[in-house]
VOBA-1610 file (N, C-alpha, C; in pm, whole numbers, padded with zeros to 5 digits, always signed):
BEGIN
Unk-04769-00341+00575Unk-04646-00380+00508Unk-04560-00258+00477Unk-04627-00143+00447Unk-04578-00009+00404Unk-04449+00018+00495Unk-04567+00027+00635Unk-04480+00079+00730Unk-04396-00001+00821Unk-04347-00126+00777Unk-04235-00243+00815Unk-04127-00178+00725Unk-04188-00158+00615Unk-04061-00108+00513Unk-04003+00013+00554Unk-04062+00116+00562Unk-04010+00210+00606Unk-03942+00216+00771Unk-04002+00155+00843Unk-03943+00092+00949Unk-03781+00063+00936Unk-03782-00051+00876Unk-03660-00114+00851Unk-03555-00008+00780Unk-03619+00071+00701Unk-03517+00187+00603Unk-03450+00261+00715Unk-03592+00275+00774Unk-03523+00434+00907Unk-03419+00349+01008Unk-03422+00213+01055Unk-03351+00143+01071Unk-03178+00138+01029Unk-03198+00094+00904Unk-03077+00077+00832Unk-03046+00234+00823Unk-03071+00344+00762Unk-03034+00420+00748Unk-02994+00482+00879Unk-03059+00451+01020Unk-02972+00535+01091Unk-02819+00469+01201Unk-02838+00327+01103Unk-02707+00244+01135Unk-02615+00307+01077Unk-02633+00345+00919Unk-02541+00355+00808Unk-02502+00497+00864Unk-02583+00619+00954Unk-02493+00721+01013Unk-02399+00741+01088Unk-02442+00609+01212Unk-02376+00584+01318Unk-02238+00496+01273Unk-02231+00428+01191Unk-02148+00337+01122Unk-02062+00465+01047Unk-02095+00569+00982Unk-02006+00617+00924Unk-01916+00769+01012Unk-02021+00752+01120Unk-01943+00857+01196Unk-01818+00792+01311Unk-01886+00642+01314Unk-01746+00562+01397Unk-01643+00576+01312Unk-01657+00590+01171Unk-01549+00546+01062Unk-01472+00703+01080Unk-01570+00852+01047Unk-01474+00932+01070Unk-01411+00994+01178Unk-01504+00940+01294Unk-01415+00958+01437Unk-01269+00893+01435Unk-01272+00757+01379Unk-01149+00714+01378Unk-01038+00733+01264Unk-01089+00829+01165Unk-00999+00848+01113Unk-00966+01041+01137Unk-01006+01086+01202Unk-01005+01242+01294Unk-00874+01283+01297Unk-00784+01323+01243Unk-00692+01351+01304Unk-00661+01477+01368Unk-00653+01515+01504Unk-00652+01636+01579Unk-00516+01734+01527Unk-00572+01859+01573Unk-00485+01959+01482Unk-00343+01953+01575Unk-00392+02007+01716Unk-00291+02022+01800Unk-00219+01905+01813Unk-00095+01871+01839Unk-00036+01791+01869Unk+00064+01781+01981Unk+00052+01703+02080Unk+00117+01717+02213Unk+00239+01600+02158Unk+00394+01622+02153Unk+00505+01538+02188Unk+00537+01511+02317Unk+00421+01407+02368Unk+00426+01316+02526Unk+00414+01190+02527Unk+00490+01085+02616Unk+00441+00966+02601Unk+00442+00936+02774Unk+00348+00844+02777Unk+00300+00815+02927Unk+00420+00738+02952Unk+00459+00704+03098Unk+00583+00652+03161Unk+00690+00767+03114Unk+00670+00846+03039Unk+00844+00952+03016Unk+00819+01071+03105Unk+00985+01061+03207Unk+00962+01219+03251Unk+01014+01307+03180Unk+00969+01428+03196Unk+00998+01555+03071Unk+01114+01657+03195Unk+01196+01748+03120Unk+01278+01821+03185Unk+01240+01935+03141Unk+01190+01949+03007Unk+01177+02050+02937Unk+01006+02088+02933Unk+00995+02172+02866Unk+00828+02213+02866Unk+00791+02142+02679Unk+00670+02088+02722Unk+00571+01990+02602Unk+00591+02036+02495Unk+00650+01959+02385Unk+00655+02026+02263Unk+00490+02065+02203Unk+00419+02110+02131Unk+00320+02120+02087Unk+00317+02174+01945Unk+00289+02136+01891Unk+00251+02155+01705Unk+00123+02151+01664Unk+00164+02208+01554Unk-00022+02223+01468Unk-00037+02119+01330Unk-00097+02047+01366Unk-00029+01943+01218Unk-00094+02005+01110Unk-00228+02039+01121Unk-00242+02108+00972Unk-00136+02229+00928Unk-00101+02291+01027Unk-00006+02409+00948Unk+00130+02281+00904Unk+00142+02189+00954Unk+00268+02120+00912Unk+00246+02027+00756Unk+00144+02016+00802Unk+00080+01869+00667Unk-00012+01949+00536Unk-00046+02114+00581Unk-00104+02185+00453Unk-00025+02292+00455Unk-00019+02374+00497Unk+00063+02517+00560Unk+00198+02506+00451Unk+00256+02451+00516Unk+00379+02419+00526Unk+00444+02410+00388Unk+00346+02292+00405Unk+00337+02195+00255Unk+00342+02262+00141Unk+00261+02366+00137Unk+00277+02459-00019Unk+00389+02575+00024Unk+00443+02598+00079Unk+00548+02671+00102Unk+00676+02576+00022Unk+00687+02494+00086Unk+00826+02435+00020Unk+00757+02238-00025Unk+00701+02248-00166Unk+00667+02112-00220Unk+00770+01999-00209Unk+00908+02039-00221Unk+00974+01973-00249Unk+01016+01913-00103Unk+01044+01956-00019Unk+01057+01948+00139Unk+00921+01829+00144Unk+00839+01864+00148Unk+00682+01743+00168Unk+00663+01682+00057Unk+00732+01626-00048Unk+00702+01542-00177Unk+00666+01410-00116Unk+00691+01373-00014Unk+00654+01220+00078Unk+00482+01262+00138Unk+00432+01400+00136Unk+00312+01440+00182Unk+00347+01358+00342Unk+00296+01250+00409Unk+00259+01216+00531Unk+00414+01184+00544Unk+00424+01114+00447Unk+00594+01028+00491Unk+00677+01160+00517Unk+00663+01268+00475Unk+00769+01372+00557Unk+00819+01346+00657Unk+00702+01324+00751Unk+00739+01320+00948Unk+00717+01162+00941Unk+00609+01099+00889Unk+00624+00928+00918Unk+00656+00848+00848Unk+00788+00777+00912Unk+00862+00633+00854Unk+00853+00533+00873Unk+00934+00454+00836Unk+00924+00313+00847Unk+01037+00295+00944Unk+01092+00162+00954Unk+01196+00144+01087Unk+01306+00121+00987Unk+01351+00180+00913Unk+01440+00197+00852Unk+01445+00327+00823Unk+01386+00401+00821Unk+01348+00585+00815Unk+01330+00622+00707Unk+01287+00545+00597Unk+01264+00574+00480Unk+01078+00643+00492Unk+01043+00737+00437Unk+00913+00780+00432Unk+00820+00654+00378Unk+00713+00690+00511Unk+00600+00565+00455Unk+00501+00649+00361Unk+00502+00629+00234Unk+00398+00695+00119Unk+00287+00638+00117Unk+00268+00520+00170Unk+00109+00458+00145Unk+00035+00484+00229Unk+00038+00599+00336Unk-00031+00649+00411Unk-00089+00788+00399Unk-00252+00786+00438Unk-00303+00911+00425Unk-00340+01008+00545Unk-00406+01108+00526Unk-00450+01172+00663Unk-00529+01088+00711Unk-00549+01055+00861Unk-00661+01012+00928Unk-00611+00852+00973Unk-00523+00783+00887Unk-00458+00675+00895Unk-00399+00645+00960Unk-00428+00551+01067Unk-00366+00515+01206Unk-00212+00514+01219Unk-00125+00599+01262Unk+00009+00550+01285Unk+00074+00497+01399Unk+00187+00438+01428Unk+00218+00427+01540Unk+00303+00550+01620Unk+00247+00548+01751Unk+00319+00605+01805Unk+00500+00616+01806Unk+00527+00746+01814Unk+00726+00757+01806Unk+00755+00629+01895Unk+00713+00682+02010Unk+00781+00544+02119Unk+00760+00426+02111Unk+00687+00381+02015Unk+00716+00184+02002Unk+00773+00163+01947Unk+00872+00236+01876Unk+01014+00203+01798Unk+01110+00273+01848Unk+01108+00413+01934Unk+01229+00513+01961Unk+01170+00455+02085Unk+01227+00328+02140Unk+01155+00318+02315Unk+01207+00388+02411Unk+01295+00436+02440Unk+01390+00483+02536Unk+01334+00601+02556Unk+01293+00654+02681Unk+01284+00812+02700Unk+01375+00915+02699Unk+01332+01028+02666Unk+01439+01122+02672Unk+01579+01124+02544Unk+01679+01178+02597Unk+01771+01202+02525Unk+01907+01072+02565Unk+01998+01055+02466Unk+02123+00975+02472Unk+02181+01053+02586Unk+02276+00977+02677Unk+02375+01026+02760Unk+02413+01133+02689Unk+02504+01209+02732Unk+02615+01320+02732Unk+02689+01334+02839Unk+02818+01393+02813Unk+02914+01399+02910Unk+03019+01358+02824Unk+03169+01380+02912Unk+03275+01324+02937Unk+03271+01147+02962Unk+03159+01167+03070Unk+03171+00997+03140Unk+03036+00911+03054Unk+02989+00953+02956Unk+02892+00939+02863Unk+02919+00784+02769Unk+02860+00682+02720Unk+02912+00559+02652Unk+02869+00616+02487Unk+03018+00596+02462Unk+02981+00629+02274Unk+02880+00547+02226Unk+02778+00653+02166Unk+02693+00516+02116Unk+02691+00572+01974Unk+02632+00489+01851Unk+02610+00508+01769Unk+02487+00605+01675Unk+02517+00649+01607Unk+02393+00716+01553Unk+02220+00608+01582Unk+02243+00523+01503Unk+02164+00423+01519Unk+02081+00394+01659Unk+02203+00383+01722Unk+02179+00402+01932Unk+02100+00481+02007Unk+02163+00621+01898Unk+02133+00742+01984Unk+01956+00732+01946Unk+01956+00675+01817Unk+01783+00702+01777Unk+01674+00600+01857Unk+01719+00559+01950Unk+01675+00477+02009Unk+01613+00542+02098Unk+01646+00663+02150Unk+01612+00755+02273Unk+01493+00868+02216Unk+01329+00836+02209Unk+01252+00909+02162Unk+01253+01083+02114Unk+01337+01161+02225Unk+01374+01285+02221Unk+01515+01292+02085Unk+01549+01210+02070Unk+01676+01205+01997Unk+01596+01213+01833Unk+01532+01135+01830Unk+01479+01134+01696Unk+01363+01240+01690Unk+01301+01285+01778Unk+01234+01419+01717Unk+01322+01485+01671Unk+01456+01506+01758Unk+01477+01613+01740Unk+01584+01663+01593Unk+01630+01472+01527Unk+01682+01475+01429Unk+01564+01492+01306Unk+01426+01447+01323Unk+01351+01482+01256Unk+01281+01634+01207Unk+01288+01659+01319Unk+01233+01802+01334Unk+01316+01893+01311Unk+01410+01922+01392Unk+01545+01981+01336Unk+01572+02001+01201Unk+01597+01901+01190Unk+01695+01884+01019Unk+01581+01944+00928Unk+01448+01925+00966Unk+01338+01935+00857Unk+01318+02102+00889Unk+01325+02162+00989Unk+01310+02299+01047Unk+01432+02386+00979Unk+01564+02296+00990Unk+01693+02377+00922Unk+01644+02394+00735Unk+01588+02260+00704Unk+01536+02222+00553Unk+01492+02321+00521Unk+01355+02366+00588Unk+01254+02461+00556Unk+01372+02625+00565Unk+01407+02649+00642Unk+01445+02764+00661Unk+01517+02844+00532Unk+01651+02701+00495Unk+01727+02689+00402Unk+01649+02768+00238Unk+01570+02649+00229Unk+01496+02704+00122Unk+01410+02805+00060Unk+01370+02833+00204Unk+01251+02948+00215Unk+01314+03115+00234Unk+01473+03054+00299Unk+01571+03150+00312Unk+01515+03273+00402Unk+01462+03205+00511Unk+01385+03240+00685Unk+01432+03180+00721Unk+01446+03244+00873Unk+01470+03143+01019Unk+01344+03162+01052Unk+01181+03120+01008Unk+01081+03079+01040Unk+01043+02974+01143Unk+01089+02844+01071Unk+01094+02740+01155Unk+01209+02728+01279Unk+01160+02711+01366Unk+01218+02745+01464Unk+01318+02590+01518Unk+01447+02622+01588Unk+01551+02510+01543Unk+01654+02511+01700Unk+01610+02551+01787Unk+01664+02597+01858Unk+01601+02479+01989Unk+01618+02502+02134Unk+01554+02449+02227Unk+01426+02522+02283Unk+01478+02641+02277Unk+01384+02724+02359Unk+01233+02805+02281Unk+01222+02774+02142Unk+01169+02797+02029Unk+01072+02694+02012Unk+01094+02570+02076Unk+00995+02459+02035Unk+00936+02418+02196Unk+01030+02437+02307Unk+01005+02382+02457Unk+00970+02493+02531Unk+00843+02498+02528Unk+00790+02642+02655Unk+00833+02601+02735Unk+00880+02697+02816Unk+00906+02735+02939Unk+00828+02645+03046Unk+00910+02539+03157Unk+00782+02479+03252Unk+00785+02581+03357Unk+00633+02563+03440Unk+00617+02647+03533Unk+00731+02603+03692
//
């Protein structure tokens, strides 16, 4: 009987590891971060970021800039910061709401579109996100640290 019990413990207990390492695999969030989405062609070279330097780093540099903590960079479809979210917490990808690849027309022969419009085009809203938050940081920190430019965030393609 002893050893049914202990049986069953070593059992359960090595569910309850496997069970809790599915839990923190899926809540993992990787440092590097690639700005790619499958079906988009790129012109430019892969944006790439470090989210911990963005989501801790960063973060104690300028509090007031990250007072949303996650909601800094993730919103809602109205662009208001989502606060009820933590690290590790599934988000959606940019492109199931910014569907459009790439950037809004430009040109002369270009269709006026609206702010609203333009955010429709995945590259458009990084780059109002990132941007504005890169000019934010700089502003305050009173550095051109964060980098705000094209060629500063888009390596070079081969």
């Amino acid at each position: 009987m002893k050893t049914r019990s202990l049986l069953i413990a070593m059992v359960i207990g090595a569910a309850v590891v496997f069970f809790a390492a599915g839990i923190y695999a899926a809540t993992k969030v990787e440092d590097m971060v690639k700005i790619q989405d499958k079906g988009c062609e790129y012109t430019k070279g892969i944006v790439e970021f470090s989210h911990k330097k963005h989501s801790e780093d960063y973060a104690k540099k300028s509090p007031d800039l990250y007072k949303n903590k996650c909601g800094t960079c993730h919103h809602d479809d109205k662009g208001k910061p989502l606060v009820d979210i933590a690290a590790g917490q599934e988000v959606k990808r940019c492109i199931e709401c910014h569907k459009k690849c790439g950037e809004p027309p430009k040109g002369k022969d270009a269709p006026k579109l609206s702010d609203k419009e333009k955010l429709e085009y995945v590259a458009q809203a990084f780059h109002v996100n990132c941007r504005d938050c890169h000019k934010a940081f700089n502003k305050a920190n009173k550095t051109k640290a964060a980098p705000t430019t094209c060629t500063k965030c888009h390596p070079k393609t081969k």
